[in-house]
C-alpha positions as CSV (number, residue, x, y, z in Angstrom):
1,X,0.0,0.0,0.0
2,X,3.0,2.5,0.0
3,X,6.5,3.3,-2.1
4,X,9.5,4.8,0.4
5,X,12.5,5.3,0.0
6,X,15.8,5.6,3.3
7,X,18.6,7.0,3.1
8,X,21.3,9.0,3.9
9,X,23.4,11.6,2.3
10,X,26.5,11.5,0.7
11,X,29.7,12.1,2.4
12,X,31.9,10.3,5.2
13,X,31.2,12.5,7.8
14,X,28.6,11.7,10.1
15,X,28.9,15.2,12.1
16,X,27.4,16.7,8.8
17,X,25.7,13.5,7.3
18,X,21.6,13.5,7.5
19,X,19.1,10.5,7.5
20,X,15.6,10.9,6.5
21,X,12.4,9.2,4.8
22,X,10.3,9.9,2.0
23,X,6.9,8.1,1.6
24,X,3.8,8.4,-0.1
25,X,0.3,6.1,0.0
26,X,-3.1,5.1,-0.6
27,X,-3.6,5.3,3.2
28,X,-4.4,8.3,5.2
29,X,-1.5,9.9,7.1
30,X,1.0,7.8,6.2
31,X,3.6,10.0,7.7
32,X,2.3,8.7,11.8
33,X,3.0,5.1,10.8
34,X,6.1,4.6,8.6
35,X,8.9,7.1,9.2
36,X,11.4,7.3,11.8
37,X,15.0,8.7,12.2
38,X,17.2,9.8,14.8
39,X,20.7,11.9,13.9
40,X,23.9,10.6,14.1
41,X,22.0,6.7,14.3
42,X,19.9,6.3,10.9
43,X,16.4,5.4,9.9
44,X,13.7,3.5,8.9
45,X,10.8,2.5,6.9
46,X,7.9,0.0,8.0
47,X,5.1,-0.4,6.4
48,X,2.6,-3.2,4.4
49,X,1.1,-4.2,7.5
50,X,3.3,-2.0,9.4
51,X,4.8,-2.9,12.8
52,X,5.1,0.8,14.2
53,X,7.3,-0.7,17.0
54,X,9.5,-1.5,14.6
55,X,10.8,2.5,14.9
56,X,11.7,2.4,18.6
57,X,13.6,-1.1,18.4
58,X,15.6,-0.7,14.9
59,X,16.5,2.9,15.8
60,X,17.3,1.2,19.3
61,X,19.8,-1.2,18.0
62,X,21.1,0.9,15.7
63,X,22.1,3.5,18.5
64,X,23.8,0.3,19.9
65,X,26.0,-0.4,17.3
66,X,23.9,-2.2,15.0
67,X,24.2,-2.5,11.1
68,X,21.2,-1.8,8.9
69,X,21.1,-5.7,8.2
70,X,21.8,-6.7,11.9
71,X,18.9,-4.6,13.4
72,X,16.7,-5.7,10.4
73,X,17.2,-9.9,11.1
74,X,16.7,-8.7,15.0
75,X,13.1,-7.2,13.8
76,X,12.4,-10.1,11.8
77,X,13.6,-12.8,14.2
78,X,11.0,-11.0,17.4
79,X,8.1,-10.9,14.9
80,X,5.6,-13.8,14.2
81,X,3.8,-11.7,11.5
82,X,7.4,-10.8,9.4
83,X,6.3,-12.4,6.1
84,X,3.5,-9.7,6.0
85,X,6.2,-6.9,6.7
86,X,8.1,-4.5,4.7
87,X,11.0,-2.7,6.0
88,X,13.8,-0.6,4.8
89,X,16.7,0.6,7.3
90,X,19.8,3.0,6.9
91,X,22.4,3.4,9.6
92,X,24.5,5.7,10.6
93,X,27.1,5.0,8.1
94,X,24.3,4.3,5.2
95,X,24.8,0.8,5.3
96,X,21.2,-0.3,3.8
97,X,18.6,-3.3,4.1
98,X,15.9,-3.6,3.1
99,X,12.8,-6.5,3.5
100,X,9.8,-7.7,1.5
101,X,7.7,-10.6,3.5
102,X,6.6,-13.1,1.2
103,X,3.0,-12.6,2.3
104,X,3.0,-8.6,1.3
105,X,0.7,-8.0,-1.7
106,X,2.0,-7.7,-5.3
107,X,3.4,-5.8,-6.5
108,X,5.9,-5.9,-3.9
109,X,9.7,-5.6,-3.6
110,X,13.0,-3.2,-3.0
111,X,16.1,-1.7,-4.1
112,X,19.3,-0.9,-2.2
113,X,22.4,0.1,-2.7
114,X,25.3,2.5,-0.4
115,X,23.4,4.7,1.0
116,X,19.6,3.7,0.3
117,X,17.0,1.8,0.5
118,X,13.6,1.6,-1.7
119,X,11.0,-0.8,-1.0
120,X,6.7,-0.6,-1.8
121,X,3.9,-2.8,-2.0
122,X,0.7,-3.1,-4.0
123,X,2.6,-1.0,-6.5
124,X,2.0,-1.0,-10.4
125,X,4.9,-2.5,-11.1
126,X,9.0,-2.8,-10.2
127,X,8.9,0.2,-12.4
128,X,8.3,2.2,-9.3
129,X,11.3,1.4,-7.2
130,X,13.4,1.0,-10.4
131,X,12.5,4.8,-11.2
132,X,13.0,6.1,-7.5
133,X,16.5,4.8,-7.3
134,X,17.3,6.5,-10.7
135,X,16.0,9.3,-9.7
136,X,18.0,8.9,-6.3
137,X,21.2,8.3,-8.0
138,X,20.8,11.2,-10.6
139,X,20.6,14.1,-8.4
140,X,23.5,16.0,-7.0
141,X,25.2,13.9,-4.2
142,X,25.4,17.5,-2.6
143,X,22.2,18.5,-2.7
144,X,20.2,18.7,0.6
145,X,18.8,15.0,1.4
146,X,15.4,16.3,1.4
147,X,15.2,17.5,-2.5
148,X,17.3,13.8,-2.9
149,X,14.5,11.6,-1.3
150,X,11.8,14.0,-2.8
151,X,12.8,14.0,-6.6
152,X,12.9,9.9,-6.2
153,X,9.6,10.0,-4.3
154,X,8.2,12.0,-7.3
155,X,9.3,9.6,-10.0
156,X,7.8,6.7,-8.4
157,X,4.7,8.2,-8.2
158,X,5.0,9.3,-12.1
159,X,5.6,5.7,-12.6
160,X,2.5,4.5,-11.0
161,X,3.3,4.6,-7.2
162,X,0.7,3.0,-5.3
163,X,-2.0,1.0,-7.8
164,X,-4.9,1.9,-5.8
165,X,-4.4,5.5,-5.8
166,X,-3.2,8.8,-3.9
167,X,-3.8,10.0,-1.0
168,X,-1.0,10.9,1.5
169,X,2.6,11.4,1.8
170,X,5.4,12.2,4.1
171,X,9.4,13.9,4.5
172,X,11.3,13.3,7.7
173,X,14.7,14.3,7.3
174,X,16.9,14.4,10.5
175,X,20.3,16.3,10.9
176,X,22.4,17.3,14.1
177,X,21.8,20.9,15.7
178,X,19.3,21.5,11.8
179,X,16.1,22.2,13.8
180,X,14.4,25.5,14.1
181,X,16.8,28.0,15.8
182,X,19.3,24.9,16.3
183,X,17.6,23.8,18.7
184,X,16.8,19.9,17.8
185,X,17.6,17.9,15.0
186,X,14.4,18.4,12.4
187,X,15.5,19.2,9.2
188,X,12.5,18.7,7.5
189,X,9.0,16.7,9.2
190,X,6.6,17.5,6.6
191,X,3.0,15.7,6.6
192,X,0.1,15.5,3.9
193,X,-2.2,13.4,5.1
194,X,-5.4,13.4,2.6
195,X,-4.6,15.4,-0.3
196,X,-5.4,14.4,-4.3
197,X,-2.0,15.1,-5.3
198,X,-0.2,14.6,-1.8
199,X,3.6,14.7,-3.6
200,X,3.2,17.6,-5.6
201,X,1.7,19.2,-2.1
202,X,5.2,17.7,-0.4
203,X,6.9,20.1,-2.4
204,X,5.0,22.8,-2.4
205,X,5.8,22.6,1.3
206,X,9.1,21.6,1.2
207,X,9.7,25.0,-0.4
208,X,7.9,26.5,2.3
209,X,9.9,25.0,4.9
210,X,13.3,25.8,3.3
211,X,12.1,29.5,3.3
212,X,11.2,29.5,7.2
213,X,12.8,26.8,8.7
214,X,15.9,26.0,7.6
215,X,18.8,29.0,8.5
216,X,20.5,31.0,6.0
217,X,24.3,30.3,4.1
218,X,27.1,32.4,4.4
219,X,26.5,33.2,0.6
220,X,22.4,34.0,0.8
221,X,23.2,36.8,3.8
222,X,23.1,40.7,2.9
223,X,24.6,42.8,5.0
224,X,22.2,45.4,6.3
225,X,23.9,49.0,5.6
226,X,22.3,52.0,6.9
227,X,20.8,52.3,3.6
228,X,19.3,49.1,3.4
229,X,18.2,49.9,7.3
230,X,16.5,52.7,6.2
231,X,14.6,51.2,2.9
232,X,13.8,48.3,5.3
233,X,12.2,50.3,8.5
234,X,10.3,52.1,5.8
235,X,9.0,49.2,4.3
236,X,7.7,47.6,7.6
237,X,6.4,50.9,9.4
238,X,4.7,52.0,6.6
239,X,2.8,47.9,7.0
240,X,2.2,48.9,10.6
241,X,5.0,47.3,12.2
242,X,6.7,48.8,15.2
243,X,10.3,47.8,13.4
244,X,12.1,45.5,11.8
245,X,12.0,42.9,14.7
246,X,8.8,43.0,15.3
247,X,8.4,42.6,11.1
248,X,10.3,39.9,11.3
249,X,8.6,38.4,14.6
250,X,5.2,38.7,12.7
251,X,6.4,37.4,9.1
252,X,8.2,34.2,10.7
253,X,11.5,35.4,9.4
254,X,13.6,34.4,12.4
255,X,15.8,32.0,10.3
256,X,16.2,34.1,7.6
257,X,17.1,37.8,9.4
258,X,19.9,38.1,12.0
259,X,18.6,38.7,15.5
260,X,20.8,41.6,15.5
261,X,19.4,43.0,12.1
262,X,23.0,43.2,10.8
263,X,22.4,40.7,7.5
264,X,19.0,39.8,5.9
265,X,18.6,36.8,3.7
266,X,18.1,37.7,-0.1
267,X,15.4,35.8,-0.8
268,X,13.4,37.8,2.2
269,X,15.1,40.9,0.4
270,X,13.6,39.9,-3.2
271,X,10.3,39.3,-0.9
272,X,10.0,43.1,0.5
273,X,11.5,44.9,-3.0
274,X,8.7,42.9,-5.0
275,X,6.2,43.7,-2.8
276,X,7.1,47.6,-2.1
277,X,5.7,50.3,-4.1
């Protein structure tokens, strides 16, 4: 009932290295059931008839040491109903595994490979993994892991995704100290859960998400010159705000304006010059 893809970016370095899911299904809010991932341990898929405690134990093992494939045959050994399981797992190094029970509904099956693992289930076809790992393995090995696990979501759902249908889809992407203001690890925990087009909704709020919640590069920060003060306070007094911090307070620009006001991201700056008269 659901295509997903695991994995983790590219890179040796696990101090910079993220680990996410991207899933989509013909099941309402898909994202409370199948995704999990903890930084710096890895991540995991279940789903088919989905053993949600799979999250806590293979995330569990993981953080003890365990390879993708070790905490998968742990899963599988404590569970009676594994042939009607699907499972994919990335740890914290991107070894991948991945598991199709012989009892999940056709067509079902998975891909893996360094770094990745695809796996769905009442699909129309292997065309569907086949076209998310292309997909996975075509785009920039720098890019952020979200866009990565979102461009192969979107091609398995071109391909056919789920053969009964649409309905919702999920991102969970998990980095260290990438949360709002720093303060946890959520890079990205986006959720449609009843939609028509639920992908295409993914990332129109993935772009949303990358504007508010994720914090400005070195390279998209202006530096704020009395000048650019001045054309700023003008723009947000004359908008009713008190100042620029309370503009920015307001507008949910806190990721994307120094606290101090001394830089402003350019995007936000191609926002207000657009907008002013």
């Amino acid at each position: 009932m659901t295509f997903s893809i695991v994995a983790r970016s590219a890179g040796p370095d696990p101090e910079t290295a993220s680990w996410g899911v991207a899933v989509a299904s013909k099941f309402l809010a898909v994202g409370s059931a199948v995704p999990a991932a903890v930084a710096q341990v890895g991540a995991i898929a279940t789903q088919a008839e989905a053993n949600v405690a799979y999250k806590g134990l293979a995330l569990a093992h993981l953080d003890d040491g365990a390879t993708a494939e070790v905490a998968l045959q742990r899963l599988l050994e404590e569970d009676d109903g594994r042939d009607h399981r699907q499972v994919g797992i990335v740890d914290v190094e991107g070894h991948a595994a991945s598991h199709t029970g012989s009892a999940c509904l056709d067509w079902a099956g998975g891909r893996t490979g360094e770094g990745y693992a695809i796996q769905g289930n009442i699909l129309a076809g292997e065309e569907v993994v086949l076209a998310m790992e292309q997909a996975f393995l075509d785009s920039p090995a720098d890019a952020p892991l979200g866009e990565r696990l979102l461009a192969a979501l979107a091609a398995g759902d071109a391909a056919g995704g789920d053969r009964r249908g649409r309905q919702s889809a999920a991102l969970l992407v998990v980095r260290e100290g990438a949360g709002y203001g720093g303060h946890d690890d959520l890079e990205v925990d986006l959720r449609v859960d009843d939609h028509a087009a639920p992908v295409d909704e993914l990332r129109r709020l993935l772009d949303l998400n990358d504007l508010y919640l994720t914090a400005s590069t070195e390279e998209e920060k202006v530096p704020v010159t009395p000048e650019l003060e001045a054309e700023l306070t003008a723009y947000v007094t004359a908008r009713g705000h008190r100042d620029i911090a309370a503009w920015v307070g307001t507008e949910n620009y806190e990721m994307r304006v120094a606290s101090d006001q001394s830089w402003i991201d350019r995007r936000i700056l191609d926002i207000v010059r657009a907008d002013a008269p």
